[in-house]
Structures are given as C-alpha cells and as structure tokens.
C-alpha positions in Angstrom: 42.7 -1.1 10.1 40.8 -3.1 12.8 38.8 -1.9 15.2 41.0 -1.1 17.5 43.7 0.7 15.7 40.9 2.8 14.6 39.3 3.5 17.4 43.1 4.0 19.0 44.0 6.4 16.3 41.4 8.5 17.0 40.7 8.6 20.7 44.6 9.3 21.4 44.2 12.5 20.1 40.8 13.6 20.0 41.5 17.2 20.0 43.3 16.9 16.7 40.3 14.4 15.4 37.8 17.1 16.5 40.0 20.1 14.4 39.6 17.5 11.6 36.4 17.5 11.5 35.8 20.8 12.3 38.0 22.1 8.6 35.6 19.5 6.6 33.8 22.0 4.5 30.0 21.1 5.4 30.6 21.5 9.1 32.5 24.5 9.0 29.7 26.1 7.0 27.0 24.9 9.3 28.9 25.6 12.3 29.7 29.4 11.4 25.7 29.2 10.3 24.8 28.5 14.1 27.5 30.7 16.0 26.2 33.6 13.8 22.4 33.0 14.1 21.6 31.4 17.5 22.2 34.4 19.3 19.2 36.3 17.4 16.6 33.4 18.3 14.0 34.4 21.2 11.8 32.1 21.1 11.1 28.5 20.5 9.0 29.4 17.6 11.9 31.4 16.2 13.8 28.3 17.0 12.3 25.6 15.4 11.3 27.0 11.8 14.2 27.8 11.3 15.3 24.5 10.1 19.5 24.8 9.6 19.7 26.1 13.4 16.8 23.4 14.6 18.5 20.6 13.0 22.5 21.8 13.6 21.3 21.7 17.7 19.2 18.2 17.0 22.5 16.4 15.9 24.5 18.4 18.4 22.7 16.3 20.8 22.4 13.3 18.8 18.8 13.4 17.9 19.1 14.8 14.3 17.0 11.7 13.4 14.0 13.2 15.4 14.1 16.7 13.5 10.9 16.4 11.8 9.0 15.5 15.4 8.9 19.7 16.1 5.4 19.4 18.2 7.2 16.5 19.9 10.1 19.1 20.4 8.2 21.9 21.2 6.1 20.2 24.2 9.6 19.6 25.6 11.0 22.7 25.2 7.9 25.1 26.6 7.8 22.9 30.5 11.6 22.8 30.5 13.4 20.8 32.8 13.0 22.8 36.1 10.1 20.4 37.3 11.2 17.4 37.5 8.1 16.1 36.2 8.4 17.8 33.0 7.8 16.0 29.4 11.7 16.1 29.0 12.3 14.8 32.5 9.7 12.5 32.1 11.6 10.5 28.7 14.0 7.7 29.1 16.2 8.9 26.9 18.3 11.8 28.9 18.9 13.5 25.5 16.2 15.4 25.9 16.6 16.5 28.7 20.4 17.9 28.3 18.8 19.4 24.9 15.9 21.5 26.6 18.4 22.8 29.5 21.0 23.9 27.0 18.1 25.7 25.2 15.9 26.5 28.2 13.5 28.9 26.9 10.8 28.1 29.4 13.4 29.1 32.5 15.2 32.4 30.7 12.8 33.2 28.0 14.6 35.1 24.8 17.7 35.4 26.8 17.8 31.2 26.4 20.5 31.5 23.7 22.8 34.4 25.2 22.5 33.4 29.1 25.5 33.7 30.9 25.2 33.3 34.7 28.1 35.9 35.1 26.5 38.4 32.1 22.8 38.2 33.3 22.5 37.3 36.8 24.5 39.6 38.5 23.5 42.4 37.1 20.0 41.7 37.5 20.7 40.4 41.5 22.5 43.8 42.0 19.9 45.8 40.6 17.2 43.2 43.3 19.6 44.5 45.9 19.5 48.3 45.2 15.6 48.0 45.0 15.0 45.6 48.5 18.5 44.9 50.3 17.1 43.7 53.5 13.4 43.0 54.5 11.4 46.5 53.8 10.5 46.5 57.6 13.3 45.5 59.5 15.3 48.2 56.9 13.2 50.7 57.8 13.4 50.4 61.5 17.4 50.4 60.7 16.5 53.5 58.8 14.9 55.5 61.0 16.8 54.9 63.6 20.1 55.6 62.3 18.5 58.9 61.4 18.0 59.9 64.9 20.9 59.0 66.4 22.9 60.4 63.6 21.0 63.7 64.3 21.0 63.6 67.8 24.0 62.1 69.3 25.9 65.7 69.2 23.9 67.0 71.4 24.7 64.5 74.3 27.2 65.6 76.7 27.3 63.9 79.7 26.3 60.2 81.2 23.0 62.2 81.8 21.6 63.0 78.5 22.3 60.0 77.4 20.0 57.7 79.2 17.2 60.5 79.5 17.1 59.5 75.7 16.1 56.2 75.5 16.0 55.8 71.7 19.9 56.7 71.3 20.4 55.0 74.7 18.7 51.7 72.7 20.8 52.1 69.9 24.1 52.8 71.1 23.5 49.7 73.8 22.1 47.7 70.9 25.4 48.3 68.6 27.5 46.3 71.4 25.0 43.5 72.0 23.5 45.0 74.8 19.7 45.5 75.8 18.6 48.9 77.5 14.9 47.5 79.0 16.9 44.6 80.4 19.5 46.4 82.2 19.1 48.2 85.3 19.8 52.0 84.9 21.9 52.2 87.6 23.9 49.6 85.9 24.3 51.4 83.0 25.4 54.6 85.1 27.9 53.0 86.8 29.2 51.2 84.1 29.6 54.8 82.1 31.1 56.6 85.1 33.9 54.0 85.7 34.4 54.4 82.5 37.9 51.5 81.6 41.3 53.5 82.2 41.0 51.8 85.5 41.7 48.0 85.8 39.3 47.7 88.3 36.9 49.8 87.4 33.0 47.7 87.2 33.3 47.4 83.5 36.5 46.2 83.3 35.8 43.9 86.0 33.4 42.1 84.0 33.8 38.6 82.5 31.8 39.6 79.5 33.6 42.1 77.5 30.4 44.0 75.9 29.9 46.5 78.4 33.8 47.4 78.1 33.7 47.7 74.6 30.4 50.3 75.1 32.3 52.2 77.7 35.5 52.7 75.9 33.2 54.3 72.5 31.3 56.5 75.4 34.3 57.1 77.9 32.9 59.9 79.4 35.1 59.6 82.2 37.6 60.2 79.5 36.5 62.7 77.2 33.6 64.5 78.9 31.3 66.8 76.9 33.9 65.9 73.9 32.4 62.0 73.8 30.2 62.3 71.5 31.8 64.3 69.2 34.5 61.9 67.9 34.2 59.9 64.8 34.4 56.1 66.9 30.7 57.5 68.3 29.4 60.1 65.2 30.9 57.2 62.4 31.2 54.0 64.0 28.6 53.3 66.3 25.9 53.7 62.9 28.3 51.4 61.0 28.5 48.5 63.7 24.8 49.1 64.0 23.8 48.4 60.5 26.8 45.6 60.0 25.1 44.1 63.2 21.3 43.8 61.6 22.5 42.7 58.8 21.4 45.4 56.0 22.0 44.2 52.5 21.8 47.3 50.6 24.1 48.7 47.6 26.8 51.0 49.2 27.5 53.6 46.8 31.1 54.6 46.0 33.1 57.8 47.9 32.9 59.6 44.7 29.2 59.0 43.9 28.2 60.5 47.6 30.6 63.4 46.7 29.3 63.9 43.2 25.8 63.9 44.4 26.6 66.3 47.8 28.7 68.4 45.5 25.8 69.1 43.1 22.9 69.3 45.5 25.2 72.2 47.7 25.9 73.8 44.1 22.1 74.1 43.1 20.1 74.4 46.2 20.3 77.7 46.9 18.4 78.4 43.5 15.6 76.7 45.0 13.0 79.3 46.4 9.8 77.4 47.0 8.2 74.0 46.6 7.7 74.5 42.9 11.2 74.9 41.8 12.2 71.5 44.6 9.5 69.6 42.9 11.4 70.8 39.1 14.6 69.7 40.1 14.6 65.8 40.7 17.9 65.3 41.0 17.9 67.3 44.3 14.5 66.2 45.1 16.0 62.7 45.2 19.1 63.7 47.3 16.6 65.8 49.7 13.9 63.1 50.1 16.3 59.9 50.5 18.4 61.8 53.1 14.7 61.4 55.1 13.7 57.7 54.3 11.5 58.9 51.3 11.7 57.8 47.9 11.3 60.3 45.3 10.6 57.4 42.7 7.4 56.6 44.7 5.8 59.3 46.0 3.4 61.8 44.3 4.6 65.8 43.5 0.6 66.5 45.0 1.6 64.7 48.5 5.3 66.1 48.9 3.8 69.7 48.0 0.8 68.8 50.2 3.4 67.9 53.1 5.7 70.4 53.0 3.6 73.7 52.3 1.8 72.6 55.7 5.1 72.3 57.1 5.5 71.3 60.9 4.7 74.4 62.9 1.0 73.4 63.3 0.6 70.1 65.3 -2.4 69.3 63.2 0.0 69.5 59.7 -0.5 67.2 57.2 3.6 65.6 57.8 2.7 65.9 61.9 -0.5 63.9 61.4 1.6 61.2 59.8 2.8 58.1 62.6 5.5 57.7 60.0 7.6 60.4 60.4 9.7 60.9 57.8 8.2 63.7 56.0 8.1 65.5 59.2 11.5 65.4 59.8 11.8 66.1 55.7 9.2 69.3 56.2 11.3 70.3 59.1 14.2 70.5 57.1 13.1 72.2 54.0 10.6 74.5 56.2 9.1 76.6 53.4 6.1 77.1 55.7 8.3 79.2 58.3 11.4 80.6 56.1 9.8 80.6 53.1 12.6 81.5 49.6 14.8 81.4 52.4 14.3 77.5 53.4 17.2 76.5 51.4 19.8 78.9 53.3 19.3 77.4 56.5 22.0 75.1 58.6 19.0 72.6 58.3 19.4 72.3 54.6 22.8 72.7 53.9 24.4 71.2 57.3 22.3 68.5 58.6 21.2 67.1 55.3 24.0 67.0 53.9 26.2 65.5 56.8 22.8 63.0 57.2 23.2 61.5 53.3 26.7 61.0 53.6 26.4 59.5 56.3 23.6 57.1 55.4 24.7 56.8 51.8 27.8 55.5 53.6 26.0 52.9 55.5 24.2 51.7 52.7 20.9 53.1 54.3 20.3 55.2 51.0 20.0 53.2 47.6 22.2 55.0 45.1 20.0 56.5 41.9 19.4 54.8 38.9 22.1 56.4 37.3 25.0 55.2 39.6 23.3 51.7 38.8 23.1 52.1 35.2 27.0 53.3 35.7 27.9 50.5 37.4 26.1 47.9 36.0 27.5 49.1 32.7 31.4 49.4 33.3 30.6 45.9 34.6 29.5 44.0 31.7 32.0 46.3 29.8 35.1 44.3 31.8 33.4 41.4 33.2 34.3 39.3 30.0 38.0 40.1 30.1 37.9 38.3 33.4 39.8 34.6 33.0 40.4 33.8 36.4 39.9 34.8 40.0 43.0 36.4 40.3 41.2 38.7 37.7 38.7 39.4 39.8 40.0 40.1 42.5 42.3 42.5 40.8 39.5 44.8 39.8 37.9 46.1 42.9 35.1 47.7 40.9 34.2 44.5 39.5 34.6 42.3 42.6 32.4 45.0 44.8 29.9 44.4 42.1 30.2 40.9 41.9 30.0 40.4 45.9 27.2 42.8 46.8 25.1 41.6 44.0 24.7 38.4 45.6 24.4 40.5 49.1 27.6 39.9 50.1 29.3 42.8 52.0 32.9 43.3 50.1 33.9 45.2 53.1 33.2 42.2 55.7 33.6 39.3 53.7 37.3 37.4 54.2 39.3 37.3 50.3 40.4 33.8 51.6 37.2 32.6 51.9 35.4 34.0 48.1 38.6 32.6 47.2 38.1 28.7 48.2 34.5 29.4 47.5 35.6 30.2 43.4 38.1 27.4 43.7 35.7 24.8 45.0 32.7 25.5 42.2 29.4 23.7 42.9 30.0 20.3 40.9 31.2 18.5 44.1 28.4 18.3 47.1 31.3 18.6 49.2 32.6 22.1 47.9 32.9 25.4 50.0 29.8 27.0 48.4 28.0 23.8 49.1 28.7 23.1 52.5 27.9 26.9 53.4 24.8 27.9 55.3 24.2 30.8 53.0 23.5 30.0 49.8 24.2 33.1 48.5 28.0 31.5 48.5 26.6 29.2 45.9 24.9 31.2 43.9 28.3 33.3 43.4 30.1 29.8 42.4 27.1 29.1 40.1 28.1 32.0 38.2 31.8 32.7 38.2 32.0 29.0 37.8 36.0 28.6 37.1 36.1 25.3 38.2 34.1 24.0 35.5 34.3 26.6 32.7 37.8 27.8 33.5 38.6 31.1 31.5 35.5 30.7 29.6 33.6 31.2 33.3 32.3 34.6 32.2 31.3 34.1 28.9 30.1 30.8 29.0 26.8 30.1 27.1 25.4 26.7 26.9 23.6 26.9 23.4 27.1 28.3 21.9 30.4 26.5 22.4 29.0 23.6 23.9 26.8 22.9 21.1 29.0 23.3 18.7 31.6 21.3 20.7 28.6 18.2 21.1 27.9 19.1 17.4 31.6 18.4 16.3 31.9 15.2 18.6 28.9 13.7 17.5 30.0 13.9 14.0 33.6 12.6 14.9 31.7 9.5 15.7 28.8 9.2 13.2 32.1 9.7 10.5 34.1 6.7 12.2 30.4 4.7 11.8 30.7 4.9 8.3 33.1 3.1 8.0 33.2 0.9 11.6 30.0 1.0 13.7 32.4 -0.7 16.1 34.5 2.7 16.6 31.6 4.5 17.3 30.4 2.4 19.6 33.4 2.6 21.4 33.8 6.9 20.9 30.2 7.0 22.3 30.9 4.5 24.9 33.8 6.5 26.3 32.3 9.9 25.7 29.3 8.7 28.2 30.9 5.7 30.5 32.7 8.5 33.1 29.3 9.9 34.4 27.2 7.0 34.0 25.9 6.3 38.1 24.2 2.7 38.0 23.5 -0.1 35.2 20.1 0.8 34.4 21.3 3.5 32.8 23.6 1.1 30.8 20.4 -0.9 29.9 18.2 2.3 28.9 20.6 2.9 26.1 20.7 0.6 23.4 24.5 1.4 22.2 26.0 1.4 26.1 24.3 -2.2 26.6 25.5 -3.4 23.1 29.4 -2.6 23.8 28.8 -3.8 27.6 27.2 -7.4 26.0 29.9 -7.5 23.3 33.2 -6.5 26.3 31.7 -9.5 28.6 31.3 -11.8 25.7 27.4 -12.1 26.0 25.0 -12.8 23.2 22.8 -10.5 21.6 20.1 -12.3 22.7 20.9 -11.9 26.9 19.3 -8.3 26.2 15.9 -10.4 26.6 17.1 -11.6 30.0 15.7 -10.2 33.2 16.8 -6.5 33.8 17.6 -6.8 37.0 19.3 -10.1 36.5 21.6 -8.6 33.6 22.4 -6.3 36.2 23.8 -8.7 38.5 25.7 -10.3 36.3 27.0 -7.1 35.1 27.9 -5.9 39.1 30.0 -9.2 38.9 31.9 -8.4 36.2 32.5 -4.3 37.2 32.2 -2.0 39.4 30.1 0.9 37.8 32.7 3.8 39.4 35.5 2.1 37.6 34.5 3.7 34.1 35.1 7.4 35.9 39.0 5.9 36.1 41.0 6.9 32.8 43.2 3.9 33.5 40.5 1.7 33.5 38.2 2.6 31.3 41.0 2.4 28.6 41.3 -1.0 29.2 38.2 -2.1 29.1 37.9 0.2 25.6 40.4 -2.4 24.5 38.8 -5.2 25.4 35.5 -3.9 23.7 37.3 -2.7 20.6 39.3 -6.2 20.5 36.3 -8.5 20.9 34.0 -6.6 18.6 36.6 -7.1 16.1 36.7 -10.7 16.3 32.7 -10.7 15.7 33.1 -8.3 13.0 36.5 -8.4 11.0 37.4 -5.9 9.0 38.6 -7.7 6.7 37.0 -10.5 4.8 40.0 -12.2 4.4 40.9 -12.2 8.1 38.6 -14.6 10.0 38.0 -14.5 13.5 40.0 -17.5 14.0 42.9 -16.0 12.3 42.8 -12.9 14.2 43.2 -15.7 17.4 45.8 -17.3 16.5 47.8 -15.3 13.7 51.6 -13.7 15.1 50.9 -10.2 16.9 51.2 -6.9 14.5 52.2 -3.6 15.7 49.2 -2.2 16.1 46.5 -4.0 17.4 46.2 -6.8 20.7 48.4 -9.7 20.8 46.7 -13.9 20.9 47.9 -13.6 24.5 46.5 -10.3 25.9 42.8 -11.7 23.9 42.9 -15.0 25.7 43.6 -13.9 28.9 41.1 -11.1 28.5 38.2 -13.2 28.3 39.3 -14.6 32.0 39.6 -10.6 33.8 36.8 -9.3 35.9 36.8 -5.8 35.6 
C-alpha cells in the first residue's frame, strides 16, 4: 500500500492499532514484566540495573537507543526536573525531560513509581494540617482565648459584667468585627441597653449593621441574666470567632468527641493521684489538650512537677508560668488541694469536659493519632473507587477529608464552587483553580485532576499506564518503520504536532523538520539554511496553532503522507511520474487534489 493508505489505515483507528500491538507476544510479555515490577523499584539504582524495566521505560520514551548511557541517565534522573536548570532541563531534546518527571525520583524519592497526587498527597497534607493548622502563634492566641470565654461567659449576667471583663468584652466585640479599645464604653453601654426590638433603638439606627448583629447575640434588654446562657452566645460566638481568624485545624467528627468524652468520663474516677493520670495516656491526652497542652510533647517529670505544686501557692511552679495553661490545667485536676478526690470534682468532670467538646468542635483541639490513622486509613481504603466528582461528593467522609487536607473548611466552603474548581483542572491558565487567590484551590485540582485523568484521577501514576501507553505507541510506530519510514514519520508527527508552541521546536527535532521539509516541498539540503530564516519561510506557509486543529492537521498529514510517497514509492514499478499522472484508485490522493496541493498555504 502507499504511504498514505498506510499511514490512513492505521491512524483512523489507533485504538484498535495500539490493541494490536499490545496481543503481539514480545510486548505483552514485557509489558506484564513492567506493570508487575515497577512498583517495587525505590531508587534509581534499583532502577537502572535492572535492565528489562530500564530499557522497557527507555523505549517508552523513545530513547531505547540510549540504554547503555546509564551514568548519562543517572545524572538526569538524581537533579530532576524541578530546577529548571537541571541536566534534563538543560538537553535539547525534551525526552529527557518528560522521562525524569514520569520517574522523578529526586522530587518523591522511593514513592517515584507509585505516586498518586490523590493516594499520597492528601494524606500527607491532612496529617501537616492536624500537626500546624494555622500559624503556632496566632493559633494559640485563638486558643487561649476561646478557653476563657468558653469558661467564663456563664457567669455574665448583666450589661455590667460584661465590660468589667475586658478579655470576653474583646472577644465577643472582636467575633462581629468590632474593636473594644477603639470604642467608647459608653458606646458600647448604650448600644447593649437599647438592645434591637426597637426600630429606633441606637443600634438599629446605625448604618453599619455590626453593632446590631452584636446586640441581638447579647440582647440583654431581651433576655436579662438568661443572655449568656443560650447556645447563639455559649456555641456560636467561639465558632464565628475561630471561622473569623481563619484557623485551619482538623475538626474531628461528633462521634470521635463522644467516643473520647465517653471514655475519659468512664475511667477518670479511677484516677487517684498524679501517678495513675500520668499511666493512663489516653486520658492524659483528653485532660491536657482540653488546656492548650500537648501530651505528645511534654515531659511526665514537668506535668507531675506542675500539678503536685498545684495553684494554691502564688509562687507554684504552673503560677510562675506567663503561659498559663498548666495553671488553668493544675486548677482543674487540683491534686494539691483534693487530693484522690481531684477527679470527683465539677472541675474535672463538668468544665473539662463541656471545654473539649467545645474546642474539639471548633477545631481548637487536634484529634489523636488514632482518629488520624482512622481517617486517613478508610480514606485510601475508598479513595480509588472514586471515578468522578459526583463520587466525591457523595461520600462526605471522603470529601471532608479531601477538603480539610488542603485547609479547606468543608463546612464553609460553597459545593458549587469545589465543583467548577474539579471541572476546570489546572491545564488551562485560565481555569477556576488558576485564577483563584488561594492556591490551595489548585493544589486540590492538581490532585483530583478529572479533567485530565478522568476516572483514572485517583489512581493515576505516571510511570504505570502512561508508560506503558508511550511504550505501546512508540512501537506502533517503530513497527509501521519497518516497513515505511514514511508512516512513522507521519504517526510521530501527529502524535507531537498538537502541543508543539513555536518552529524552533520543529527545527530541534530531526523527524518534525524532515516531514515539515518534505509537506512544503523543500530539499533536504534547506536544513543547512539559516534557522531563523527557515522559520520565516515556514510562518508563511502555517500558522503553528493550526496543528492543535484535528481538521487541519489531517490535512496537512495528507499532504505529507502524499508527497513523501512521490519521493519514495512503494513500489518499484510505480514511478513518481506515474503516481502524477496515473487514473485515481480508491484509496489513496487523486492527480488533482496532489497538483493543487502543492499551490495551498496552510
């Protein structure tokens, strides 16, 4: 057949060509070699002795002819391609480069051959957001202060109490985008006293609706001594408060807090002194946390240290702290004073445990390794069953995972909006994820990327399928070359034309210039021609974009696959004069499509 016909009868259904190639007995052995194997490499040495892996991922990328350079390989591989100054980025010849990111040992070390963005990233980014959440500071300012209005805010009953305390004064002001040291007092009171069933009472009559919105969570005017009892002021103030400075921490399911309440209020009372606290780390960890401590971190010598001295003597170890946290711990579990009687008190099993709910709640508590390790493990347990974002979002365990892993609050963030942000994927510059401020946004395409990947988005793995996929293509081609180099010219041609950007790139590969020289009917020897003169001419004749177009770029496959028949017939009895002027077949180019091929600008 000529050139065409054979390049037509196998690009029309390249699936099927592929499948062909794939049931050949040599490549179906290799291939089921790699998928087996790759998975168990760590490590570049791992990867390049062993040579049937080494050489099946060479040819993959067509460079099986550079196997034996494994030094030359090796370089390439160890400064990977995230400097863009790297050996590979550094080579002409963009092989290389796709080659070391596929298998990018120097970026994920031995996870290079199992990475999955969805598989490995999120879990580790949730785990990142369990341990820091927010700034260690600024979270512990939230911290503490959430403590002590949690703590304290029953105990205010009138307009009075409240602003002879500044600190919950601060915070309940702060939680509606209003400043306490800026505002007048009096302001406050007569804001508080008017409270808003009136029209026309003063904070009603103000354009700027924060001091409303204050009033009507402390209507005093209202509900009296009753205020600060109600869950909009115990419950909601702390959550618009922590929502408002943006905390980033892990919020722990209902039935985690419960579980771990549940046990603490089951066990506690069997504690009767320091010793037996200290044994018990499970209810160490609940105690502690409930007081901004971590368990994790601190030393049995100091938290015995701190709460035998308890809090009775001014000069205690916990009162000589500034921070404190294991004053207010002390206080609670007061050994010092009640002694095997500590863990009966309201202190212990009343305020703590109403004070870890409700911070646990907030996300002001990091949930315990195990809760992680439960999480984390149901998650890569379902994550690969998911094949779309209407999977996702169907699983709400999975999607709060996914969300708060890339500190993204499930609770606040709009459906519509992760939605668009899936759809959009990061290919495009002028995606969702992309345009968005946050980059977190992006980072969440990047893995769950269904635009690209579609239901292979979460188990996607670049030195898998789409090696094997490169490996089956570029045999497909060096098969057709055995028999016509002209076909896989063209097969390469159109495998690489859609994402080519300018004609340098044509020029810097030696099989795109020779089918762009052959298509305009230019001699072999115009490749000696200035560069950027063969570019000119080439700009005249097409517009680089144009090759992205199906439509286009499968006529100007014709034309190539048409011309480079006339230089190269397939058969020695079929000149290239006959080919010009003998009667059209049925498959192939007619006289008249040839000549006036040679006078279209594409």
């Amino acid at each position: 057949m000529s050139t065409y016909a054979s390049y037509q009868l196998i690009a029309r259904d390249i699936p099927k060509s592929l499948d062909r190639i794939g049931s050949q007995p040599v490549v179906e052995r290799e291939t089921e070699y790699y998928l087996a194997n790759i998975g168990n490499v760590k490590s570049i040495d791992e990867f390049v002795k062993n040579d049937r892996l080494f050489k099946y991922a060479m040819n993959a990328f067509g460079l099986g002819d550079m196997s034996y350079a494994k030094a030359f390989m090796v370089k390439a591989l160890k400064e990977g391609v995230t400097d863009p100054d790297s050996f590979a980025n550094k080579l002409t010849d963009k092989r290389y480069a796709e080659f070391v990111k596929a298998f990018n040992f120097a970026k994920l070390g031995d996870a290079a051959t199992t990475y999955n963005g969805a598989q490995t990233d999120v879990p580790k980014n949730y785990a990142l957001q369990v341990d820091l959440g927010v700034v260690k500071e600024s979270f512990a300012f939230t911290e503490a202060e959430t403590s002590y209005y949690i703590s304290n805010i029953g105990n205010v009953k009138s307009v009075d109490d409240l602003l002879n305390d500044p600190r919950l004064l601060d915070y309940a002001m702060a939680t509606f985008g209003l400043d306490s040291e800026t505002e007048p007092a009096a302001t406050v009171r007569q804001m508080l006293e008017g409270g808003v069933s009136d029209p026309q009472s003063p904070a009603n009559q103000l354009a700027d609706k924060r001091y409303a919105a204050f009033v009507t969570i402390f209507d005093f005017a209202q509900h009296g001594a009753d205020t600060t009892s109600r869950t909009e002021v115990q419950d909601g103030v702390p959550k618009n408060y922590v929502n408002a400075t943006g905390m980033g921490l892990i919020k722990p399911s209902a039935e985690y807090i419960k579980g771990e309440t549940d046990y603490f209020l089951a066990n506690i009372g069997k504690v009767r002194n320091v010793t037996d606290l200290l044994a018990n780390k499970r209810l160490l960890t609940y105690a502690m946390a409930t007081y901004g401590l971590d368990a994790s971190t601190e030393t049995p010598k100091t938290i015995r240290k701190m709460l035998e001295g308890g809090v009775s003597d001014p000069l205690s170890p916990a009162n000589q702290l500034a921070d404190k946290s294991y004053a207010e711990f002390a206080a609670a579990f007061n050994f010092a004073e009640f002694g095997d009687q500590a863990t009966s008190q309201d202190s212990v099993l009343k305020d703590t445990t109403r004070l870890y709910t409700a911070k646990s709640s907030l996300g002001l508590i990091k949930p315990g390794d195990d809760y992680v390790a439960a999480e984390t493990s149901y998650y890569l347990a379902h994550v690969g069953d998911v094949k779309s974002i209407d999977d996702l979002f169907a699983d709400k365990r999975l999607y709060n995972y996914v969300l708060s892993s890339y500190g993204l609050d499930p609770g606040k963030q709009d459906p519509k909006l992760i939605r668009s942000v899936l759809e959009g994927g990061i290919r495009d510059p002028e995606s969702v994820a992309n345009k968005l401020a946050n980059k977190a946004y992006a980072g969440l395409a990047a893995a769950f990327n269904f635009e690209a990947y579609g239901e292979d988005a979460t188990t996607y793995q670049a030195s898998h399928q789409p090696v094997v996929d490169k490996y089956m293509r570029q045999t497909l081609e060096e098969d057709a070359g055995k028999t016509n180099e002209g076909v896989r010219l063209a097969l390469y041609f159109e495998r690489k034309a859609p994402a080519l950007t300018n004609w340098y790139e044509v020029l810097a590969d030696k099989a795109l210039a020779t089918v762009i020289r052959t298509a305009f009917g230019l001699s072999d020897s115009f490749a000696s021609a200035d560069i950027d003169k063969q570019v000119k001419l080439f700009e005249s004749k097409m517009d680089i974009p144009d090759f992205a177009d199906p439509e286009k770029l499968g006529e100007f496959m014709t034309r190539f696959t048409s011309l480079y028949e006339i230089q190269n017939p397939t058969s020695t009895a079929q000149t290239s004069v006959s080919v010009l002027f003998s009667q059209p077949t049925t498959i192939g180019v007619s006289t008249d499509l040839l000549m006036a091929m040679q006078q279209l600008r594409f």
